[in-house]
C-alpha positions in Angstrom: 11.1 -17.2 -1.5 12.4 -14.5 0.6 10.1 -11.0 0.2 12.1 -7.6 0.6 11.5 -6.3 3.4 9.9 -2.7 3.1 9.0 0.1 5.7 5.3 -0.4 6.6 2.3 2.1 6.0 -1.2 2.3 6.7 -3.9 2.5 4.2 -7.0 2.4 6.2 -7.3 -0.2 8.6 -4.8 -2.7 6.0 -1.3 -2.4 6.8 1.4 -3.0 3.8 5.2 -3.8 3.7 7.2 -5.6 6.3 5.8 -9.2 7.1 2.0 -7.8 6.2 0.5 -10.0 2.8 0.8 -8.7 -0.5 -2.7 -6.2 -1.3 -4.4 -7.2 -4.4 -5.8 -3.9 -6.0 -7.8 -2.8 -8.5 -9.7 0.0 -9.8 -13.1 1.2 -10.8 -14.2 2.1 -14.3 -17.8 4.1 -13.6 -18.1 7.4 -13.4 -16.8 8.0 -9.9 -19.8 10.9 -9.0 -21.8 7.6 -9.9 -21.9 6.8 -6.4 -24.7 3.7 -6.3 -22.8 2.4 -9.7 -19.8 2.9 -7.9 -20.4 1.5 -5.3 -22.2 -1.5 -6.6 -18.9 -2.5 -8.4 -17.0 -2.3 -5.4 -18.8 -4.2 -3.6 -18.7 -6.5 -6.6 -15.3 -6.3 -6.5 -14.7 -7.2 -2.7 -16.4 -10.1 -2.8 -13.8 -11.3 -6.1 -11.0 -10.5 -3.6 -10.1 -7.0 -4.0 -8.5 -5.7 -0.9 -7.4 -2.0 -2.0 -9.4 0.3 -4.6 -8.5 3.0 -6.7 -11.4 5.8 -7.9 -10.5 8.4 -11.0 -11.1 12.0 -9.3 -11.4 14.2 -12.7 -13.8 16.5 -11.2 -14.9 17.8 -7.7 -18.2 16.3 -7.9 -16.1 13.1 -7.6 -13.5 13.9 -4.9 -16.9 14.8 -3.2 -18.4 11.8 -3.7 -15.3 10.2 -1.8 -17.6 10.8 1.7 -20.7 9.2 0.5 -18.4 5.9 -1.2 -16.6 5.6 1.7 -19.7 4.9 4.1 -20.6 1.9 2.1 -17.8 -0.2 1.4 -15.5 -2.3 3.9 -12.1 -2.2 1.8 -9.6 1.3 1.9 -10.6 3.9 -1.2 -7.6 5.4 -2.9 -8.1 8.2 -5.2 -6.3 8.6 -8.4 -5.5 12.4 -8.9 -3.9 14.3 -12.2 -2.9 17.3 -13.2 -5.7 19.4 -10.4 -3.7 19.4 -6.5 -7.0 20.6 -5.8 -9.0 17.6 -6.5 -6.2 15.8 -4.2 -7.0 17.7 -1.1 -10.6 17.9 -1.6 -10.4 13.9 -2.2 -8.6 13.5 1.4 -10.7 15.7 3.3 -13.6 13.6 1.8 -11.9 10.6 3.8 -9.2 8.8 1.0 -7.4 6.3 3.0 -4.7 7.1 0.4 -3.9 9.3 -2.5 -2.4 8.5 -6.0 -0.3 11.2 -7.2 2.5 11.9 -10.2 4.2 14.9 -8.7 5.8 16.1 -11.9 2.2 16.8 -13.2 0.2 18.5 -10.1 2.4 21.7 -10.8 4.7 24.2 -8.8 6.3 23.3 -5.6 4.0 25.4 -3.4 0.9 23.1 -5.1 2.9 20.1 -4.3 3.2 21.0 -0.5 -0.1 22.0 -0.4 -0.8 18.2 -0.9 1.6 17.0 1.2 -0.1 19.1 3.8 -3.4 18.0 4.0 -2.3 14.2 3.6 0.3 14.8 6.9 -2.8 16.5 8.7 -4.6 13.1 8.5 -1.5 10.5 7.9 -2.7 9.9 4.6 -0.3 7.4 2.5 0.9 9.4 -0.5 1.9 7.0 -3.7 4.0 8.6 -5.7 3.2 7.3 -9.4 5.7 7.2 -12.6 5.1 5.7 -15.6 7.4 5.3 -18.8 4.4 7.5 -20.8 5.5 10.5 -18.6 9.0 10.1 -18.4 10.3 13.8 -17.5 12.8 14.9 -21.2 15.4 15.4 -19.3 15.8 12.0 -18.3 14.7 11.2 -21.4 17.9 12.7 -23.2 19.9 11.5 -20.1 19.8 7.8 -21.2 18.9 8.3 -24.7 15.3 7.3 -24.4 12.9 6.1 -22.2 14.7 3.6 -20.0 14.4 1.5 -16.7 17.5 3.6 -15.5 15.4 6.4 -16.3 12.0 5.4 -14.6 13.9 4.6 -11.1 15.6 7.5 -10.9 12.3 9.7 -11.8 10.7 7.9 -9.0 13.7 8.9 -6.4 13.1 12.0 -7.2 9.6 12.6 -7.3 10.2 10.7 -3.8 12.6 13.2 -2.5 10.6 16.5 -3.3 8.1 15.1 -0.6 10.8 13.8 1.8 12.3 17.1 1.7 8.4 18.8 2.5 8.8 16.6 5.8 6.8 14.0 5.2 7.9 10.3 4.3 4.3 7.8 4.5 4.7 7.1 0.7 4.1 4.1 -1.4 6.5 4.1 -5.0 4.7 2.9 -8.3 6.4 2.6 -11.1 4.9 1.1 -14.1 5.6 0.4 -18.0 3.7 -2.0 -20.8 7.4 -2.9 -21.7 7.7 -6.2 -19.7 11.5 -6.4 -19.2 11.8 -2.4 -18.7 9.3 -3.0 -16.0 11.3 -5.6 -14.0 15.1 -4.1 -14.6 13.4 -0.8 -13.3 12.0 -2.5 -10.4 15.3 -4.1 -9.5 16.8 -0.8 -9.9 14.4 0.5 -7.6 13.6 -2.1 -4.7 18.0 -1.9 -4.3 17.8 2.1 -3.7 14.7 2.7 -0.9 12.8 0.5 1.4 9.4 2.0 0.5 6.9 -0.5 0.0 6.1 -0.7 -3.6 3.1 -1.2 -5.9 4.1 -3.6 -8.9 2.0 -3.9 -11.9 2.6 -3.8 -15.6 0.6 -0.7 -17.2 -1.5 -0.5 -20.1 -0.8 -4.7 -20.5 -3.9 -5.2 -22.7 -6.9 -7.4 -23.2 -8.0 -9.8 -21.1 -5.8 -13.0 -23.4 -2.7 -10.9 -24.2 -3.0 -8.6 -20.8 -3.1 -11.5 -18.5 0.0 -13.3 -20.4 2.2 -9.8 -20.0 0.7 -9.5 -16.3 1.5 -12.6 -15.1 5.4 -13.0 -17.3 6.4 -9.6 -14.8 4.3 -10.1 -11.8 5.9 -13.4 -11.7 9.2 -12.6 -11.7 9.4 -9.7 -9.7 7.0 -11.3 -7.0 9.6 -14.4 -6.6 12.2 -12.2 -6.3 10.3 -11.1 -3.4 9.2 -7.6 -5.0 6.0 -6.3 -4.2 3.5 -5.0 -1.6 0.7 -4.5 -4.0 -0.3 -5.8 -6.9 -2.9 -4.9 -9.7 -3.5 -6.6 -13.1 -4.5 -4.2 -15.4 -6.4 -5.3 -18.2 -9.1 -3.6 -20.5 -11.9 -5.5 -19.5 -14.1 -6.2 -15.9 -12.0 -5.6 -13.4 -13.5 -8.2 -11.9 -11.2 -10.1 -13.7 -8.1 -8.1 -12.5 -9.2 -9.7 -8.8 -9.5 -12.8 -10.4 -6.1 -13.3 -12.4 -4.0 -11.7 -9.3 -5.2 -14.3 -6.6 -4.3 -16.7 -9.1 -0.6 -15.3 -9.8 -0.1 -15.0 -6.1 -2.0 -18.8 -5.2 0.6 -19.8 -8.1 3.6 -18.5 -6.6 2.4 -19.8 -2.9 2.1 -16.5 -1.8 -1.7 -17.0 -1.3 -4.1 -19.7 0.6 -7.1 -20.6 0.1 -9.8 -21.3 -2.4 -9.8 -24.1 -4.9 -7.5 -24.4 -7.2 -9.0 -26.8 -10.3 -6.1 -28.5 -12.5 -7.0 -29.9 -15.8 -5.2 -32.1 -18.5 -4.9 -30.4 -22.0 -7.3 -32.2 -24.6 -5.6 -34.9 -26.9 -7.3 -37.6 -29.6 -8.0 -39.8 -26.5 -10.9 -37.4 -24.9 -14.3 -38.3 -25.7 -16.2 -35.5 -23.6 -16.5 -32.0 -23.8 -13.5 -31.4 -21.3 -12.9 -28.0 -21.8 -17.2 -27.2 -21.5 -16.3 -29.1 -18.2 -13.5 -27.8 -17.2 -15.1 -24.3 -17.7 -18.1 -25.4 -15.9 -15.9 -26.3 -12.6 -13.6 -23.2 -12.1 -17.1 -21.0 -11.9 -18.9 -23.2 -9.7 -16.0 -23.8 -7.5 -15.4 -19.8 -6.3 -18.6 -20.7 -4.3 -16.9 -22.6 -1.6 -14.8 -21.5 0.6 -12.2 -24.6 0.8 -8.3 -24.9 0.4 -8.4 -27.8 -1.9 -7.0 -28.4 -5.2 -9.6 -30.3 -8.0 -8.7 -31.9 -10.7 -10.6 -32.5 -14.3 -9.4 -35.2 -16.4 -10.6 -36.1 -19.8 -9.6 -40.1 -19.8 -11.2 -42.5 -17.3 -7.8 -44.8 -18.2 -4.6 -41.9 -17.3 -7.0 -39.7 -15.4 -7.1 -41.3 -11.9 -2.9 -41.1 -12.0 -2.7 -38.0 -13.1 -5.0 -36.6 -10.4 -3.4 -38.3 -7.7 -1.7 -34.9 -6.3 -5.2 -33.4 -5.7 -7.3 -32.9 -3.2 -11.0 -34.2 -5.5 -10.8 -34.9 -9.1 -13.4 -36.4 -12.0 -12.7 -37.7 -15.2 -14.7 -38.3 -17.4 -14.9 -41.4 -21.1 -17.6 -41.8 -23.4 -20.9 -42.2 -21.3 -18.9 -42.9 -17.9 -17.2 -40.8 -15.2 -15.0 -41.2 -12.0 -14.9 -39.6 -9.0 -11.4 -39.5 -7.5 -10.0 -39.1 -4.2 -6.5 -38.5 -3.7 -6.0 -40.8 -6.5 -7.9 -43.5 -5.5 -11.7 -44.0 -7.6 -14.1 -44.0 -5.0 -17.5 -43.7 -7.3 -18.4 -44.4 -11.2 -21.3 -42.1 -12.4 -22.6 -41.3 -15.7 -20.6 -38.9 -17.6 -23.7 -36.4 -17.6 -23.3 -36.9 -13.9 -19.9 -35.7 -13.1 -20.3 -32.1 -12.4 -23.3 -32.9 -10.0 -21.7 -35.4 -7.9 -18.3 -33.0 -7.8 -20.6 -30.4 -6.6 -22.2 -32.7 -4.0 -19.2 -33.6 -3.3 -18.1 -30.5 -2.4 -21.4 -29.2 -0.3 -20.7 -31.8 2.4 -16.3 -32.0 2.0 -15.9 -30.8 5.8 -18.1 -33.6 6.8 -15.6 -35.9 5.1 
């Protein structure tokens, strides 16, 4: 699929936009002047795959503890500002790689500049941040509602009131829980500016119904090529945010490596616990670093076929299993043994 080609900008030492891979983001829930829980989860959070993340700043004790955070962790901090322009400067002159701002709600123009100031003094990425909860009312009454029409054109011009202060290293996030609002506005948008932009859908839920909505509009706007960023937002770990956006991009091929474990649905033929199994596999397998795809079946008699595409696969009938190799049985084990030998398997793959 072809990507849109957007303007490049720093954040940190990661670069976004042009050829440069999609970001996968997420963003902290402790109390950001928490700086060892803080911290902890970060580093929590790296090691799931996070590659950009995003602190709340309510308070000056946590735009302060931006300096002490930023020693400890390896990925670029952003900090999430509203409402105080005071809490945004203080945030970058405690080292933010970027700042998270809705201009519509830091307040007059002379705040605003104020901003834009201090991130020019250190060439700190500005994104510029809209969502369909903040809509301005005159927009509002412009299209009868809250609209995608509405959102990109909000964005343009939140855009434009820092162009017009001279500076133009900005990132564009628009965002909305309404699925297909979300996508028509980012169509809207990606046709209008070459900023890179951050995609998500806002608000999308719990972990079951959040990852459905998440992955419906990541999907379609990634494979339309839209996006430089991306963060699942669900109301959970955000662990799991890391988690279920590798796997949208790995599913779209716009991410390598890992394993990716394939399983069959369950039908009146399986006589082991498959889904215990199946379970059991995707967690031991983010362990190993290795671009492979593993298969589970449930039927010793259809599963060797239907795990012929993979990489490794088992299967597994009442008190037997199989260990497959690009479709070909290469060992029977006991059914008890299957996750142990797949394991053992995968311990010694580069030797194979």
């Amino acid at each position: 699929m072809a990507r849109r080609k957007a303007r490049e900008v720093r954040i940190g030492d990661r670069v976004i936009g042009g050829d440069h891979p999609i970001l996968i983001q997420s963003m902290t829930n402790t109390k950001t002047e928490d700086v060892k829980a803080t911290v902890e989860q970060i580093h929590r959070l790296e090691a799931a795959g996070c590659e950009i993340i995003r602190c709340a700043v309510p308070t000056m004790e946590a735009a302060n503890a931006f300096s002490e955070i930023k020693k400890e962790i390896s990925i670029p901090l952003v900090a999430d500002i509203h409402f105080d322009y005071r809490l945004a400067i203080a945030a970058i002159e405690n080292g933010a790689d970027k700042i998270r701002i809705n201009p519509g709600n830091i307040g007059s123009r002379d705040r605003i500049r104020a901003v834009v100031d201090a991130a020019k003094e250190r060439q700190i990425p500005i994104r510029v941040g809209v969502n369909s909860g903040s809509l301005e009312k005159e927009l509002v009454e412009k299209y009868h509602g809250v609209t995608a029409q509405g959102l990109a054109e909000s964005a343009l011009d939140k855009v434009k009131i820092i162009e017009d202060m001279g500076y133009d290293n900005l990132v564009i996030s628009i965002k909305s829980s309404n699925v297909p609002m979300c996508v028509e506005a980012h169509l809207a948008l990606a046709d209008q500016t070459d900023y890179p932009l951050h995609v998500g859908i806002t608000e999308a839920g719990t972990l079951f119904s959040g990852n459905i909505k998440s992955a419906v509009g990541l999907g379609i706007l990634l494979y339309q090529g839209i996006g430089d960023t991306i963060r699942v937002s669900l109301t959970g770990d955000p662990a799991e945010e890391v988690k279920s956006a590798k796997q949208i991009l790995k599913t779209l091929g716009l991410r390598e490596g890992g394993i990716e474990v394939v399983s069959c649905p369950t039908c009146g033929r399986t006589q082991i616990d498959l889904i215990g199994l199946a379970n059991q596999v995707e967690t031991m397998v983010q362990e190993f670093p290795l671009n492979l795809k593993v298969a589970v079946m449930g039927c010793v008699v259809n599963g060797p076929g239907e795990a012929k595409e993979a990489d490794i696969g088992i299967a597994g009938g009442k008190g037997v299993g199989l260990l497959i190799k690009r479709g070909e049985i290469v060992k029977k084990v006991p059914e008890h043994d299957l996750l142990r030998t797949l394991r053992e398997e995968l311990e010694h793959w580069e030797e194979v």
